[in-house]
TISEMI-524908 format. One record per residue (C-alpha): x, y, z; residue number from 0; residue in three letters. Coordinates in steps of 0.001 Angstrom, whole numbers, plus 524288, in hexadecimal, padded with zeros to 5 digits. Example, Ala and Ser with C-alpha at 12.3 -4.5 7.8 and 13.67 -1.06 7.14 Angstrom:
// residues 2
<node px="8300C" py="7EE6C" pz="81E78" k="0" r="ALA"/>
<node px="83566" py="7FBDC" pz="81BE4" k="1" r="SER"/>
This chain:
// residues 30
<node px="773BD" py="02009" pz="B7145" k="0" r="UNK"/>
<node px="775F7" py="015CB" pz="B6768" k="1" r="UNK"/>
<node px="768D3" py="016E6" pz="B6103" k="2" r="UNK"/>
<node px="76BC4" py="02598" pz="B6086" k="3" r="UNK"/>
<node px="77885" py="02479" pz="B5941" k="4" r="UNK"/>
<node px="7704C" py="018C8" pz="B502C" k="5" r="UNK"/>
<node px="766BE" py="023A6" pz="B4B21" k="6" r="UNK"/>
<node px="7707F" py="02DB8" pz="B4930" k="7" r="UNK"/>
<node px="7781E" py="023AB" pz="B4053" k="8" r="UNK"/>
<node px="76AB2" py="0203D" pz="B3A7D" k="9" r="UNK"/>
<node px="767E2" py="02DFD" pz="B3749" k="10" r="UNK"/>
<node px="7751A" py="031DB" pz="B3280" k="11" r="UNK"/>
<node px="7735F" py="023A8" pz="B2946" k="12" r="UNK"/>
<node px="76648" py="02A36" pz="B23A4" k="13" r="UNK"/>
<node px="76D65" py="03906" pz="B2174" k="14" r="UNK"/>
<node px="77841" py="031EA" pz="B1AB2" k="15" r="UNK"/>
<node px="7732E" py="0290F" pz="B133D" k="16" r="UNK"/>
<node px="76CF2" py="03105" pz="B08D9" k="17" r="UNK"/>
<node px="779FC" py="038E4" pz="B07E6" k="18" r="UNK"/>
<node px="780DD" py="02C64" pz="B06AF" k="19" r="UNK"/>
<node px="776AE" py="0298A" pz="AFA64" k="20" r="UNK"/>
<node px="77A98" py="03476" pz="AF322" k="21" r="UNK"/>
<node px="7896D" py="03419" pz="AF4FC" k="22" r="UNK"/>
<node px="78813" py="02609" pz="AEEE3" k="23" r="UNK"/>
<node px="781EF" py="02CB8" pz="AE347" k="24" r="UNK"/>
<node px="78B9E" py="03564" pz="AE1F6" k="25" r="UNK"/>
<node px="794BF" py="02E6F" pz="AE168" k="26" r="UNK"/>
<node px="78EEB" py="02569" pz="AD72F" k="27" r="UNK"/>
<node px="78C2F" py="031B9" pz="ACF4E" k="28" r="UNK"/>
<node px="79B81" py="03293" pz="AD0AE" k="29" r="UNK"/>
């Protein structure tokens, strides 16, 4: 059960993190 909720975290990490890349830039372009 843990190692389940440790790859959903780890997937949801990898979804976000190129969404959290552009809302950086953004907000530089701001």
């Amino acid at each position: 059960m843990v190692q389940g909720a440790y790859v959903v975290a780890y997937g949801l990490r990898e979804c976000i993190r190129p969404r959290l890349a552009s809302w950086k830039r953004a907000v530089l372009e701001m």
